[in-house]
Short mmCIF file of the C-alpha atoms (twelve columns), coordinates in Angstrom:
data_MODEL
# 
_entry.id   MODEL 
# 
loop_
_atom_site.group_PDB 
_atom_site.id 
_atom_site.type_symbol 
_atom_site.label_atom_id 
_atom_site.label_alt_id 
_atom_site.label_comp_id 
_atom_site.label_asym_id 
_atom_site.label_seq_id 
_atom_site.Cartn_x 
_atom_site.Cartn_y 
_atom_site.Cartn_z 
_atom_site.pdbx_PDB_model_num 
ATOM 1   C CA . UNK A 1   -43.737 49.036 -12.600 1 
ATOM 2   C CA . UNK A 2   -42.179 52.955 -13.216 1 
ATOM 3   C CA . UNK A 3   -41.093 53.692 -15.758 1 
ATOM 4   C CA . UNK A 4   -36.984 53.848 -14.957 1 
ATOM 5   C CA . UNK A 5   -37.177 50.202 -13.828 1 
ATOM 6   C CA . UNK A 6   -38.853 49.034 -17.612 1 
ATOM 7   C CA . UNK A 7   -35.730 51.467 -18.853 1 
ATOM 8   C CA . UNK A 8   -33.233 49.709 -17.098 1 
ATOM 9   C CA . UNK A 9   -34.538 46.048 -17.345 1 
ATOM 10  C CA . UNK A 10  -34.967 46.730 -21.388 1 
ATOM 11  C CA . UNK A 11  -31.503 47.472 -20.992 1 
ATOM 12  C CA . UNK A 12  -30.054 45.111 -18.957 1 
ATOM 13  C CA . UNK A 13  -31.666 42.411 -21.491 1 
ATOM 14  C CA . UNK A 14  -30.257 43.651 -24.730 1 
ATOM 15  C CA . UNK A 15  -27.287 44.038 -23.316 1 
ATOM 16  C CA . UNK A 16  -26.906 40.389 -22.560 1 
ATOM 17  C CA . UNK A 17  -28.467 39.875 -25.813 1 
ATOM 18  C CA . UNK A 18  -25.900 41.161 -27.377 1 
ATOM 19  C CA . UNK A 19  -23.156 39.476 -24.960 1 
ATOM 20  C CA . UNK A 20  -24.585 36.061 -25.907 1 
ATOM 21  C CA . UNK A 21  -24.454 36.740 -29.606 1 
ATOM 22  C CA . UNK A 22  -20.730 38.800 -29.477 1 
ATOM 23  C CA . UNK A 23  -19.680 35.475 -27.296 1 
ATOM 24  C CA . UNK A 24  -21.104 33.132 -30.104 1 
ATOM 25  C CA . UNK A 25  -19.241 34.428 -32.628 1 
ATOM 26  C CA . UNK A 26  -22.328 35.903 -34.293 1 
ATOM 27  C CA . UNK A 27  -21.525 39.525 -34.066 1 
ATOM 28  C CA . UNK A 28  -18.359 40.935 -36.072 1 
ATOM 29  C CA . UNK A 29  -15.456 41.402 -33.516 1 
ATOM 30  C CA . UNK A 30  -12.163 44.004 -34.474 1 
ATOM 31  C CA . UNK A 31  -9.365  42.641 -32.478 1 
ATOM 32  C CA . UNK A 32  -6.667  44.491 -32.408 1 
ATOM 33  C CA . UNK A 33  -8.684  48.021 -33.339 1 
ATOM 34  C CA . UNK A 34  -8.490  51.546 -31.405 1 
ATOM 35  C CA . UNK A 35  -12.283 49.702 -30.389 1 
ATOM 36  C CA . UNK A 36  -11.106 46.337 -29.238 1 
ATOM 37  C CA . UNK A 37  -7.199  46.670 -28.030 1 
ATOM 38  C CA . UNK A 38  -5.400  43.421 -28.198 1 
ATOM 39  C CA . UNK A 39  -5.042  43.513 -24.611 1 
ATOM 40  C CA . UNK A 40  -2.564  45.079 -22.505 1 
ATOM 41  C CA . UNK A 41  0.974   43.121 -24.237 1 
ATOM 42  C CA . UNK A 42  2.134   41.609 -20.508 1 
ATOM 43  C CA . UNK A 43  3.062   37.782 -20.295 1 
ATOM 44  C CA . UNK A 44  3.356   35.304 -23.188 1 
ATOM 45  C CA . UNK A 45  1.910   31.930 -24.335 1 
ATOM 46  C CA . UNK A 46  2.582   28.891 -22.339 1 
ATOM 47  C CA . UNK A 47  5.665   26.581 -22.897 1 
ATOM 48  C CA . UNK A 48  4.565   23.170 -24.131 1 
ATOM 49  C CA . UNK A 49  5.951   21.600 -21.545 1 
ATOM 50  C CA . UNK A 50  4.474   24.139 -18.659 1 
ATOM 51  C CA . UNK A 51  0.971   22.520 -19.837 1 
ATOM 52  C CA . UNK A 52  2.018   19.601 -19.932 1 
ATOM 53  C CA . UNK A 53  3.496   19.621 -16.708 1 
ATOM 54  C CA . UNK A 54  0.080   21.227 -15.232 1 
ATOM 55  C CA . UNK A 55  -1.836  18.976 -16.940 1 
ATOM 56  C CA . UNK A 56  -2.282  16.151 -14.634 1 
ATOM 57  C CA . UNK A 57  -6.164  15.295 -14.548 1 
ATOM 58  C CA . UNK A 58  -6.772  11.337 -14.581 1 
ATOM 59  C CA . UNK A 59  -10.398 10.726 -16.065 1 
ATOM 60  C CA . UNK A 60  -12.686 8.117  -14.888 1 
ATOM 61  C CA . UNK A 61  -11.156 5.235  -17.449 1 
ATOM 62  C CA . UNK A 62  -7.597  5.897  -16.301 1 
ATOM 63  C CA . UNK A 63  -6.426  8.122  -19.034 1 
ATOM 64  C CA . UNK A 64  -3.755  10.111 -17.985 1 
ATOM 65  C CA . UNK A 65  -2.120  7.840  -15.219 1 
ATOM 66  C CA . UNK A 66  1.163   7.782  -15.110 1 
ATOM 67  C CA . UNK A 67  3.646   4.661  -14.688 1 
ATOM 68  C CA . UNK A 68  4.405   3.305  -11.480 1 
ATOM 69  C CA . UNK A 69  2.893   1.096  -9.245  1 
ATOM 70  C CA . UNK A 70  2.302   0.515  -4.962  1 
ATOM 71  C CA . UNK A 71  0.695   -2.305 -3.146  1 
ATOM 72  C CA . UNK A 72  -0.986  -1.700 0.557   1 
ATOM 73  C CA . UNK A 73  2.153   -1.751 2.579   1 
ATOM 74  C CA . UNK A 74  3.554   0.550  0.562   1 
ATOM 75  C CA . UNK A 75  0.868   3.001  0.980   1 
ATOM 76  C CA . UNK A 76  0.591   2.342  4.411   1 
ATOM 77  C CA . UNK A 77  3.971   3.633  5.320   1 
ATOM 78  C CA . UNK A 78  3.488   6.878  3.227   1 
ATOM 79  C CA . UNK A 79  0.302   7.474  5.182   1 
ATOM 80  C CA . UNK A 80  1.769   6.947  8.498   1 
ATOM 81  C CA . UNK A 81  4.099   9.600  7.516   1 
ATOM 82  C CA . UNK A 82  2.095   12.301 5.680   1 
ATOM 83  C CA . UNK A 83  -1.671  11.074 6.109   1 
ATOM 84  C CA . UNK A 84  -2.551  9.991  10.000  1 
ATOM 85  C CA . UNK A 85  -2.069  13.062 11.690  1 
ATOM 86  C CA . UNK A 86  -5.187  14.582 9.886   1 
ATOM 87  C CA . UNK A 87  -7.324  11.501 8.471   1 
ATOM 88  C CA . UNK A 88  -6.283  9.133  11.814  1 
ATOM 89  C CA . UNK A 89  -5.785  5.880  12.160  1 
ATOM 90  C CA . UNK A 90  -6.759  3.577  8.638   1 
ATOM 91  C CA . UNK A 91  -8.111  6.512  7.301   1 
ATOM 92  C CA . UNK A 92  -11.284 6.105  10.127  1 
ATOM 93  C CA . UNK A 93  -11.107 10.210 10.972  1 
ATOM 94  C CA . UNK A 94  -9.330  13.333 12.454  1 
ATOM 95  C CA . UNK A 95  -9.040  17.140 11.868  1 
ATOM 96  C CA . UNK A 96  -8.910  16.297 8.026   1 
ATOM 97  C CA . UNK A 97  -12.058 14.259 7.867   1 
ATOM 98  C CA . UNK A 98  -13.093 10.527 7.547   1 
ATOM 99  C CA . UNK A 99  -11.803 8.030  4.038   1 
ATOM 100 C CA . UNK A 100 -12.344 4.828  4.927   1 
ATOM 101 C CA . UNK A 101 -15.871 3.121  6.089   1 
ATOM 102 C CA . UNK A 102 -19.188 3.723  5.536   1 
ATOM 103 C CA . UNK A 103 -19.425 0.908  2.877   1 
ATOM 104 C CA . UNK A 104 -23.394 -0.077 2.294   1 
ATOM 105 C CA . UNK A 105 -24.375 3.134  4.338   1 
ATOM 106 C CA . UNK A 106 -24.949 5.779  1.574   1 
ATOM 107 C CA . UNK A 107 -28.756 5.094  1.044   1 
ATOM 108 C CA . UNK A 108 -29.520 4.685  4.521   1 
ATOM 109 C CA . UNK A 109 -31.201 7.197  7.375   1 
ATOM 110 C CA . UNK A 110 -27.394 7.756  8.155   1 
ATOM 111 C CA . UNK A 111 -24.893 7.677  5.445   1 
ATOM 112 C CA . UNK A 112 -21.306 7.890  6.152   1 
ATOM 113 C CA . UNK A 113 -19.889 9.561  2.572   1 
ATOM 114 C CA . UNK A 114 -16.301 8.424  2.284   1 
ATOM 115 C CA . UNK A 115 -13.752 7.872  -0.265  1 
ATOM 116 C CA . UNK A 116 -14.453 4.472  -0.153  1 
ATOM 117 C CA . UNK A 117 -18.524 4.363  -0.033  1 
ATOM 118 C CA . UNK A 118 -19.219 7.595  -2.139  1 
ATOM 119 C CA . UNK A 119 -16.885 7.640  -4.361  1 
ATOM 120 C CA . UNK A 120 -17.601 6.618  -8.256  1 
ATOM 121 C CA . UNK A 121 -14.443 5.961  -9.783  1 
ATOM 122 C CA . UNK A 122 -10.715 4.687  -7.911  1 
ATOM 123 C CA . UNK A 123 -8.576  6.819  -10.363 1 
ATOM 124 C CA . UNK A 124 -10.395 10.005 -8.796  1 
ATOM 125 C CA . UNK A 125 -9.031  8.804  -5.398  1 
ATOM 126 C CA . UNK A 126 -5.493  8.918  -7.413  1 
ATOM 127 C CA . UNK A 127 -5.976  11.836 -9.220  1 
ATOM 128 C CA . UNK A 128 -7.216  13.716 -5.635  1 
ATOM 129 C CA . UNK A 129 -4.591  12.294 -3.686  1 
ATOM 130 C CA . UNK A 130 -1.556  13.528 -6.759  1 
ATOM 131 C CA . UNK A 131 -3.275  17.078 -6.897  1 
ATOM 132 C CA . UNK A 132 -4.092  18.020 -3.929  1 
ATOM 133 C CA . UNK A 133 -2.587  16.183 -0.594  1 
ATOM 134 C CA . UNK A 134 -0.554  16.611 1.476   1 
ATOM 135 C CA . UNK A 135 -2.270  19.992 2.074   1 
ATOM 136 C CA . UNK A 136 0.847   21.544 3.012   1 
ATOM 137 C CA . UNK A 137 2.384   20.231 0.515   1 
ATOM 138 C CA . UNK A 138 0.760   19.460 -2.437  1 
ATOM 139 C CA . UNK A 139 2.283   17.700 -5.592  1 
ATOM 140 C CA . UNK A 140 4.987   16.135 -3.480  1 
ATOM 141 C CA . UNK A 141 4.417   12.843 -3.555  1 
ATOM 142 C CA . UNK A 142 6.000   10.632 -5.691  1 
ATOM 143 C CA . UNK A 143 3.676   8.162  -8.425  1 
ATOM 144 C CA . UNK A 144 4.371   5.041  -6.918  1 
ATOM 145 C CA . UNK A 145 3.861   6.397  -3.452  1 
ATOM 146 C CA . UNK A 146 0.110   7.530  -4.122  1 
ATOM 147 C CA . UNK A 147 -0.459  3.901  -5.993  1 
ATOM 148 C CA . UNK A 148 0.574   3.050  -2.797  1 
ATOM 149 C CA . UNK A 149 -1.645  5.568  -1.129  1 
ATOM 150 C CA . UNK A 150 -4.816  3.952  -2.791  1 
ATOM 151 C CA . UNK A 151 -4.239  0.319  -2.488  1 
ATOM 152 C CA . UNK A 152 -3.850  1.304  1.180   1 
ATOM 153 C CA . UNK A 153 -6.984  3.421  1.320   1 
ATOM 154 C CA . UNK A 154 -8.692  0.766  -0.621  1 
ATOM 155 C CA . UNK A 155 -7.658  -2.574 1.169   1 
ATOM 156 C CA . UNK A 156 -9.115  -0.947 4.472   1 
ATOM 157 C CA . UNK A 157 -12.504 -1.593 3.092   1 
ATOM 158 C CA . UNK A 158 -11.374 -4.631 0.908   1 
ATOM 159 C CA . UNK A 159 -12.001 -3.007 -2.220  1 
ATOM 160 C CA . UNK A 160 -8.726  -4.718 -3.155  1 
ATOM 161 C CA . UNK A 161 -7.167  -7.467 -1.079  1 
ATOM 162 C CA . UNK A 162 -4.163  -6.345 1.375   1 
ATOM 163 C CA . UNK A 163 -0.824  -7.129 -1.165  1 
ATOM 164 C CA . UNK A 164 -3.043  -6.295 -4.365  1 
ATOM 165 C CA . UNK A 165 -0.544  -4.115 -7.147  1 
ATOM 166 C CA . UNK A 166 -2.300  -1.276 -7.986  1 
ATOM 167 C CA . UNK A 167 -1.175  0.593  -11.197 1 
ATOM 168 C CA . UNK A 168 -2.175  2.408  -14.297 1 
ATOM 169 C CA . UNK A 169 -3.477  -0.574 -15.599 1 
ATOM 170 C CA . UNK A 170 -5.206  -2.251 -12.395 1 
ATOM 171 C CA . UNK A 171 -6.463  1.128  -11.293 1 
ATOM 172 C CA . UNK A 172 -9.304  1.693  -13.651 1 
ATOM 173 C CA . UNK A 173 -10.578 -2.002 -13.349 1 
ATOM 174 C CA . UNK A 174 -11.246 -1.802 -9.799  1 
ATOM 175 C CA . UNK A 175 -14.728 -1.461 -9.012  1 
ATOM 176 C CA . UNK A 176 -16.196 1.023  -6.087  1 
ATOM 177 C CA . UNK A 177 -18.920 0.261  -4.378  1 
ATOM 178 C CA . UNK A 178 -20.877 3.126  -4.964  1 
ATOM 179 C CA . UNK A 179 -20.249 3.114  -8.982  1 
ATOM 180 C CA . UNK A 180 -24.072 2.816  -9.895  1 
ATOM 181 C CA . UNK A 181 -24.676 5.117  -7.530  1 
ATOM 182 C CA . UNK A 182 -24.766 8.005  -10.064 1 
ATOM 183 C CA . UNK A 183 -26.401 9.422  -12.557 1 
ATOM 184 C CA . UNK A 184 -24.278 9.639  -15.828 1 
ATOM 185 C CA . UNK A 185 -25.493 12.362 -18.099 1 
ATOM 186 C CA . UNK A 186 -23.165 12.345 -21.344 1 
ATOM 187 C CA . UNK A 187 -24.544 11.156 -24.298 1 
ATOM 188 C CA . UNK A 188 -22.596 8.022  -24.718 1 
ATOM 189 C CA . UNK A 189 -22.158 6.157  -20.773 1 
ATOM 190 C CA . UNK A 190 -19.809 3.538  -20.491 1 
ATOM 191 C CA . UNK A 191 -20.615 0.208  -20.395 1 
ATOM 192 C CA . UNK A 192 -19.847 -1.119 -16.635 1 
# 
């Protein structure tokens, strides 16, 4: 090896040496010095309620849902409006890809990965559905219509029966099919 590239890889290491202890804490740090400028004095701290109002995340146990409720014909008139044209008919596949189906097929020589069969957790297909769709128009939807949206999505496959109120306390008790099909690696698992 010449002796520029031992130069430059000594370098290169004590240079993230010294990142990794700076970004620790362990090194001294002058904020706010001619050395390390505060920064460059544009914006200003989040409103309370701007995080709050971006904070939306539902975790696997249902924290975070909101109130409101939908049943399966609710849903199913939402996703005749803003669904079918991309996911087709019950969810079975278009342009925006397949959500219903495919239950028992995930360890076979041709899994069909869908909302339904994949899928760990129910309050994911909430918290997806609130974030992110329609993809034109995200965040639209109102709380009760994506309960709606699930127990729709989920009666398909009989994950809940057809009629079944689905709500921030219902939601985290229903059970996916593919729940033990992944590995949890905090320290503490839930119980199932």
């Amino acid at each position: 090896m010449s002796r520029l590239l031992l130069g430059i890889t000594a370098l290169s290491v004590a240079v993230a040496v010294v990142a990794i202890l700076w970004g620790a804490g362990l090194l001294p740090r002058a904020s706010g010095s001619a050395a390390f400028p505060a920064g460059p004095g544009l914006g200003r701290d989040a409103p309370q309620e701007l995080v709050a109002a971006l904070d939306i995340s539902i975790a696997p146990d249902g924290a975070g849902l909101p109130p409101g409720q939908g049943t399966s014909q609710d849903g199913i008139r939402t996703y005749g409006q803003v669904c079918a044209a991309c996911h087709g008919n019950r969810g079975r596949g278009g342009m925006g890809g397949r959500l219903t189906g495919g239950i028992g097929t995930i360890n076979s020589d041709d899994p069909i990965r869908t909302v339904n069969s994949y899928w760990p957790y129910a309050t994911t297909l909430f918290d997806y559905i609130r974030r992110a769709m329609p993809l034109g128009a995200p965040q639209t939807l109102t709380d009760d219509q994506v309960y709606g949206l699930v127990a729709f999505l989920l009666s398909v496959d009989r994950i809940v029966e057809p009629g079944e109120v689905v709500n921030a306390e219902t939601l985290p008790r229903i059970r996916m099919p593919n729940r033990n099909g992944f590995v949890e690696w905090w320290p503490d698992p839930p119980v199932n």
